[in-house]
N, C-alpha and C positions, 0 to 999 in steps of 0.2 A: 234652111231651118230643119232640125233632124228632130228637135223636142222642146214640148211646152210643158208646163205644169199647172195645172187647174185647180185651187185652193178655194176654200170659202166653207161656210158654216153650214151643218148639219142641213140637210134640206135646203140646199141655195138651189140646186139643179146644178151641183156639175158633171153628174151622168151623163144626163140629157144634154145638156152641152157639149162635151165630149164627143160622146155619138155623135152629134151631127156636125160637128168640126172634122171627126175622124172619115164619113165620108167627104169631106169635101178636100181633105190635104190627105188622104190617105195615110197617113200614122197609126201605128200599132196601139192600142191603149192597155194599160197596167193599172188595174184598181188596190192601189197601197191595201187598203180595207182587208180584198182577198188574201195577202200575203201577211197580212198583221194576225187578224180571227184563222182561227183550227177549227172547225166541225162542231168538234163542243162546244163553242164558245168562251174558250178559254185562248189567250195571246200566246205567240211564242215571243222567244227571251228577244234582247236586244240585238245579240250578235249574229241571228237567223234572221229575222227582220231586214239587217241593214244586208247581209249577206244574200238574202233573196232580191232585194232593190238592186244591188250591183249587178246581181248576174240576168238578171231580167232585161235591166239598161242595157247592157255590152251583147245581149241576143238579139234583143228587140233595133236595133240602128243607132 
């Protein structure tokens, strides 16, 4: 198992799930969230989004 993906509705808890999956199988975690929102809170485009996701996966295992 090299990757899972944790889906669910605003406030389900999959942080917190995460986190503590992540100690216990040791995998890296990627919060889509962080790489979608910019500081201002304003989105970047499509083609950085999905180009941030790819290069993250292929660093991360």
């Amino acid at each position: 198992m090299k990757k899972i993906l944790v889906i669910g509705s605003p406030g389900a808890g999959k942080s917190t799930f995460s986190r503590r999956l992540q100690k216990k199988i040791n995998l890296p975690i990627i919060y889509l969230d962080q790489l979608f929102w910019r500081s201002d809170k304003t989105t970047v485009s499509k083609e950085e989004f999905l180009s941030q996701v790819k290069l993250k996966m292929q660093a991360d295992g």
